[in-house]
C-alpha positions in Angstrom: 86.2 97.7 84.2 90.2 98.0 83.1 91.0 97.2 79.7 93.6 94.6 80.5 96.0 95.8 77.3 96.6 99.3 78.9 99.9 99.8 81.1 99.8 102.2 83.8 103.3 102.6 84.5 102.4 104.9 87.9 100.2 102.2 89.5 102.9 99.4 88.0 105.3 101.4 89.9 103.2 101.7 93.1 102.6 98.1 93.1 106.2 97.6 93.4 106.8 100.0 96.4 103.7 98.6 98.2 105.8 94.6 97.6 109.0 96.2 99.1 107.1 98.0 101.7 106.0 94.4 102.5 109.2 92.6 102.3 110.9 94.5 104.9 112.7 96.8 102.9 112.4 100.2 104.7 114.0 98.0 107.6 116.7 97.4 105.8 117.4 101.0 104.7 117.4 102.2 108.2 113.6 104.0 107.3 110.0 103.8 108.1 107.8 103.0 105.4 107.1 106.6 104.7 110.6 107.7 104.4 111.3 104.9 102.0 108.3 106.4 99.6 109.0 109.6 100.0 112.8 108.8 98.7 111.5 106.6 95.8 109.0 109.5 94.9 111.3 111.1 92.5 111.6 107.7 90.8 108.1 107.6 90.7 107.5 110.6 88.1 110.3 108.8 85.5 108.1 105.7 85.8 105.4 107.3 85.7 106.3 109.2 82.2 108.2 105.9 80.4 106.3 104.5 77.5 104.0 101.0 78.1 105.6 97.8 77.0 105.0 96.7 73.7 106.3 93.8 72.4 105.0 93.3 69.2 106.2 96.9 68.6 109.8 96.0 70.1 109.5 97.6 72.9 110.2 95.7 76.1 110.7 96.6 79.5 114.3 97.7 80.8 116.6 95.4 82.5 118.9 96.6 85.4 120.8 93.8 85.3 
């Protein structure tokens, strides 16, 4: 079993692509599904690396907005 307090940023971040994948967005960008991944892979690695959320630490996750 997961501990539920633990943040796996690369799976977070794979989530994510799997929810675009699913709303169409490859189709939007002109790619397949596999192209779209493979361009988001280098983003992948940053994710992967960035420190888990912790708020009682003050550290929340980045906005891009």
């Amino acid at each position: 079993m997961t501990d539920p307090t633990t943040f796996d940023a690369g799976a977070e971040f794979d989530r994510q692509v799997a929810n675009l994948i699913a709303l169409g967005y490859p189709a939007l960008a002109g790619v397949d599904p596999e192209q779209f991944t493979a361009r988001l892979a280098p983003l992948r690695a940053a994710a992967a690396g960035s420190a888990a959320p912790d708020p009682e630490g003050g550290r929340l996750p980045s906005c891009w907005w």
